[in-house]
N, C-alpha and C positions, 0 to 999 in steps of 0.2 A: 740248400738252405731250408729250414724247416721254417715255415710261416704258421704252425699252428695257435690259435689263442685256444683260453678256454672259454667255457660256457659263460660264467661269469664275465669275463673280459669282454667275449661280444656282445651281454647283454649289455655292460656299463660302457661299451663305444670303445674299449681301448682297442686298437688291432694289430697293437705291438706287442711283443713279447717282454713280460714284465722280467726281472729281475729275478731270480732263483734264489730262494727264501733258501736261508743259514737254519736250519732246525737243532733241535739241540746235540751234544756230542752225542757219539756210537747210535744215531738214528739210523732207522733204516733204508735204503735208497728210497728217494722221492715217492714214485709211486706206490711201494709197499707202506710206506711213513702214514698217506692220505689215507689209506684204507684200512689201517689198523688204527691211528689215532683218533680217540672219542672226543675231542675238542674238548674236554674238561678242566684241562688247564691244572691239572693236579702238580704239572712239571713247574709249572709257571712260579706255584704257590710253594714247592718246594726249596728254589732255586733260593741258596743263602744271597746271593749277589744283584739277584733281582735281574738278572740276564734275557730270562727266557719272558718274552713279549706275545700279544695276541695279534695274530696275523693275518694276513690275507684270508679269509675262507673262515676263519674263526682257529686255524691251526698254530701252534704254539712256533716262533722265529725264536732265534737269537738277535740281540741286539745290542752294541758293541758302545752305542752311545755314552755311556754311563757305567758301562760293569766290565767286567773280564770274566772269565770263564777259570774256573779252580782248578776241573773236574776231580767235583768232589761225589760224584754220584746221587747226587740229592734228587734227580728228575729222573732217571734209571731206577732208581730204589721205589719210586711210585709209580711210574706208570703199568699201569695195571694190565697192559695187550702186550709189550712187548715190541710198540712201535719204536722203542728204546731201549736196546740192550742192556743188559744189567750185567753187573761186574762176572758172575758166574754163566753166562753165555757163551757155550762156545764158537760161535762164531764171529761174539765179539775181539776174542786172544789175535784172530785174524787181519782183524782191522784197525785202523788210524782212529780218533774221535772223531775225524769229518777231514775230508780233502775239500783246501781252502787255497786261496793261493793271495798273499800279500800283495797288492798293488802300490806304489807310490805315485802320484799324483807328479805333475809338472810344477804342479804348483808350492812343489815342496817349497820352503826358504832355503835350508842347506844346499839345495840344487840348483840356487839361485845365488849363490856365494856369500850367503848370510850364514853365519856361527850357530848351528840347531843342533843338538844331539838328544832333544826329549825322547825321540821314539829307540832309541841305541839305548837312554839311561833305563826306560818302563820293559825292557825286553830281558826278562829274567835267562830266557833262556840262551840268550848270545846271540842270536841269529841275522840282529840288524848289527850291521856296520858300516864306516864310511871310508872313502880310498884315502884320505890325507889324514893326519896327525889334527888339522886344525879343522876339521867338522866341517867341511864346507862340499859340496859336489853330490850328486844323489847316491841318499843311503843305499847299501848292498843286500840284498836278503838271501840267506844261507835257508831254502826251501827244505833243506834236511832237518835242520835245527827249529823251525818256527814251529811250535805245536797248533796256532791258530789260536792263541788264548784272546787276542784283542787285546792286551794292554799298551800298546802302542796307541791306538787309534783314539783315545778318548782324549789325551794331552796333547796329539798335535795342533799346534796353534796354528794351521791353516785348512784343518782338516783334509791334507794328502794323503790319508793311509783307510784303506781299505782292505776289506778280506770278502774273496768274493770265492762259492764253489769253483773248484776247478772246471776246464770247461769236457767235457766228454763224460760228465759219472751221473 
């Protein structure tokens, strides 16, 4: 089990390991991300949907709160190092926009035998489902089909859905 924090975290007392910040789509793995991105926020400013947030360290998060994710290349078209792959990158043809992984909460209602399908109706891409006809029992998530856009997450009215990095990348 890694117990590492960072600099910052011990300075500000936390000695847990925070959460692993959503950077924007086709970013580069973590550590590459921090030392190529200038903290400028040029992405932030670009993003039509208002997505991309200022973060931990001053580095640019996604945040699911209130937007969805288009990818529409508006934060790739400016960044200016390359800590975000742009359409014509070859390395990005290789990769996903970012490995996320859907969580549903307990706290679902439809998992609680209450009648919910908001996160199955915002999910353009098919990938949430539920086992019964009448909406009721926790939704299914088809990990092939979900691109991570986050439009699920902002309508659930109990706040069950989450998209968290997968864990090992």
């Amino acid at each position: 089990m890694n117990l590492a924090v960072s600099r910052t975290q011990l300075l500000r007392g936390k000695f847990s390991r925070d959460r692993q910040a959503i950077r924007p789509p086709w970013s580069l793995p973590e550590n590459h991300f921090v030392d190529h991105c200038t903290r400028f926020m040029e992405c932030a400013r670009a993003c039509p949907e208002n997505l991309i947030t200022v973060g931990s360290g001053g580095f640019p998060e996604v945040s699911f709160a209130d937007a969805v994710c288009t990818f529409c290349d508006a934060c790739a078209d400016v960044c200016p190092t390359g800590a975000i792959l742009g359409r014509d990158d070859p390395k990005r043809a290789e990769r996903a926009p970012w490995r996320l992984e859907l969580k549903i909460a307990a706290s679902c209602i439809s998992a609680n035998n209450v009648v919910c399908m908001v996160c199955k109706e915002y999910c353009d891409a098919g990938a949430i489902r539920f086992p019964t006809l009448h909406a009721t029992g926790k939704p299914m998530v088809d990990d092939e089909l979900c691109t991570g856009c986050g439009a699920c997450i902002a309508p659930c009215p109990v706040d069950a859905i989450s998209l968290t990095p997968e864990q090992g990348i």
